[in-house]
N, C-alpha and C positions, 0 to 999 in steps of 0.2 A: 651703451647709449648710441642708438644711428644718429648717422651726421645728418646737419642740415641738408634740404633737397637742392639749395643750391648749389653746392661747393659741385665740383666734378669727382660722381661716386664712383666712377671705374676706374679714377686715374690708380696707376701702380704707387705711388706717393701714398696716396689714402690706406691705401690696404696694408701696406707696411707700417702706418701709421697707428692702424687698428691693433694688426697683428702686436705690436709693441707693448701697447696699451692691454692688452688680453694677454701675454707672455708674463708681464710685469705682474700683473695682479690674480691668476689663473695657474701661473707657470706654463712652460711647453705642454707638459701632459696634458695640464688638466682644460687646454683651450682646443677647444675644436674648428674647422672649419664655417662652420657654423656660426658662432660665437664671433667670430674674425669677421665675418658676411653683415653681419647687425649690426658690428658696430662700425662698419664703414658705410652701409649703408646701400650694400648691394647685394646679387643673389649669391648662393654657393657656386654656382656655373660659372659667374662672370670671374670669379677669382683665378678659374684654371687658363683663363685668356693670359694671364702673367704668370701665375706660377704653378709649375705640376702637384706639386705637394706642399703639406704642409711643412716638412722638412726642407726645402728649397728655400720658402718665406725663412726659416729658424736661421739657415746658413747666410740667405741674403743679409739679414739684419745682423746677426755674430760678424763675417767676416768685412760688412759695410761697416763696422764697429771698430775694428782693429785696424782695419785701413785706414781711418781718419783716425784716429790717433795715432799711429805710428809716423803718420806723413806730419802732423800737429807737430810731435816733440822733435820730429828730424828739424822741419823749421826754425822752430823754436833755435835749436841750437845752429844751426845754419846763420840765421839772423844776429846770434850774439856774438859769433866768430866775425860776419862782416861788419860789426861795430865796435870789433877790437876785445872783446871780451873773449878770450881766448884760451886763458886760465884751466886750471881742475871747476874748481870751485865755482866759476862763474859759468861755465856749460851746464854744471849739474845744476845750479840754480836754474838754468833758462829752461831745461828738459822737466824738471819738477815742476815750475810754476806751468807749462804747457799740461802736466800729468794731471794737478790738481785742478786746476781751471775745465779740462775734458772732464773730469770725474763730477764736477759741481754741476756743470751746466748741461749734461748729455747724459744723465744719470740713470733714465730708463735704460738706453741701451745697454751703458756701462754693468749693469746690476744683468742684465741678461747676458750678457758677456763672462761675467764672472759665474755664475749659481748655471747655464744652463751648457757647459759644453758636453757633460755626460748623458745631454739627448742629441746629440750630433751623432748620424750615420759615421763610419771609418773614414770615410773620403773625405767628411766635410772636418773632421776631427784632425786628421791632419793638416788639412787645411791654414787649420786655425792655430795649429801646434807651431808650425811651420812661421807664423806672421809675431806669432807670440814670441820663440825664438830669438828672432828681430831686432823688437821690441827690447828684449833684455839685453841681448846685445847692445844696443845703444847704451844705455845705462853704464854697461861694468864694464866698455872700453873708456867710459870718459873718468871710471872711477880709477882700473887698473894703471892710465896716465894719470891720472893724480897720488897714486901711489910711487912708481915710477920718481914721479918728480918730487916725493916727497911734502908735497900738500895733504895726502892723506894717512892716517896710521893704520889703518885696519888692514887687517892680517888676512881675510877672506872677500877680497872684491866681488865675489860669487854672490856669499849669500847676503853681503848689503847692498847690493841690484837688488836682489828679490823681497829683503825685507821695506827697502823702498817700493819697491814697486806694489806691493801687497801695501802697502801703510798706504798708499793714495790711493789704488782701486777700493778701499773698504771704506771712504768717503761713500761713496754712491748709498750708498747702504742706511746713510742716515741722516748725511746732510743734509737739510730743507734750504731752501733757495728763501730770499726774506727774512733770514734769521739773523744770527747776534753777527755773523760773519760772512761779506761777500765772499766769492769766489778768488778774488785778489788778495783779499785780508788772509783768508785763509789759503794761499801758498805760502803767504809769508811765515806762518808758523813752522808749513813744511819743511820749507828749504831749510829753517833752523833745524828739525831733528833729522832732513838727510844728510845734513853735514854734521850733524851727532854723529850717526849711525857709522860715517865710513872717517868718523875722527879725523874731522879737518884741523890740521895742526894749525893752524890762524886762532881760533878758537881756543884749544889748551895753551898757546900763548897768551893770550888776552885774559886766560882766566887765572894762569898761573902768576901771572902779572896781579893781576889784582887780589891774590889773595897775599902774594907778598906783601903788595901794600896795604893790606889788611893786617897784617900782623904789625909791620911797623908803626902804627897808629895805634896799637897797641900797647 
């Protein structure tokens, strides 16, 4: 659909904005230059005033993707350490509820982020390899110290990074904005299974507690 004639059709904004919108619904392959051009509502020409290829747009948008949420959850946890929450458990909560709240609200990109790095040139593939990295890094140091400190029981800090982190990218995928559950409602479930996932010992207390007292009333 081209934009109105008002808006500013050459801005680099728009066309990213297109591109998005045509990636999302199209996928990388199947959008063409073309298609990018109509729906922002300028010529094929004017697009290569910003970017040489259509590959340049795919990396601009991937690695503008990864950068705001890598910079989002560092925050996120930056901000909980300066309010005292300093914990295993309360980092991972703060880096989750940034993971999911990105994944609800920014979900075009997110879903092009996930489904399209196997159309990324080698340079740009690393690129992205490289930020993703990162990314999990954050994660399975805040886990492997809560393992460390005995907050956590799991045995492979590794792969509960990953299966966290794969359990809140796959949001994008399906979650509708408007529905039974905000973006806030829903970290809150989160943070419950990734402190499932890496057996936040707080929790098999609480529960082995209350099944005690379940039998006793017994």
């Amino acid at each position: 659909m081209a934009r109105p004639k008002g808006q500013q059709r050459n801005s680099r904004d728009v066309l990213v904005a297109a591109a998005v919108e045509n990636f999302t619904a199209l996928g990388y392959h199947g959008t063409s230059m073309r298609d990018i051009a109509r729906t922002a509502g300028v010529t094929v020409a004017s697009i290569y005033h910003h970017f040489p290829s259509k590959q340049d747009i795919l990396q601009h948008v991937m690695l503008g993707t990864i950068t705001d949420v890598l910079a989002a959850t560092r925050t996120a946890v930056a901000e909980a350490v300066a309010e005292g929450r300093t914990g295993p458990t309360e980092r991972l909560e703060a880096v989750v509820d940034a993971w999911v709240v990105f994944h609800t609200t920014r979900q075009a990109e997110a879903l092009i982020g996930a489904s399209e790095i196997r159309s990324l040139d080698e340079a740009g593939r690393a690129a992205l390899v490289a930020h993703r990295d990162e990314q999990e890094a954050l994660f399975r140091e805040i886990i492997e110290d809560g393992v460390r400190d005995g907050a956590f029981a799991t045995g492979y800090p590794r792969e509960a990074a990953r299966a966290i982190i794969e359990m809140g990218s796959s949001i994008s995928s399906w979650y509708r904005l408007g529905g039974e559950l905000s973006p806030e409602e829903m970290s809150v479930r989160y943070r419950e299974l990734a402190r499932g996932t890496v057996v936040d010992t707080s929790l098999t207390a609480t529960g082995s507690s209350g099944a005690r007292a379940s039998r006793r009333r017994r």
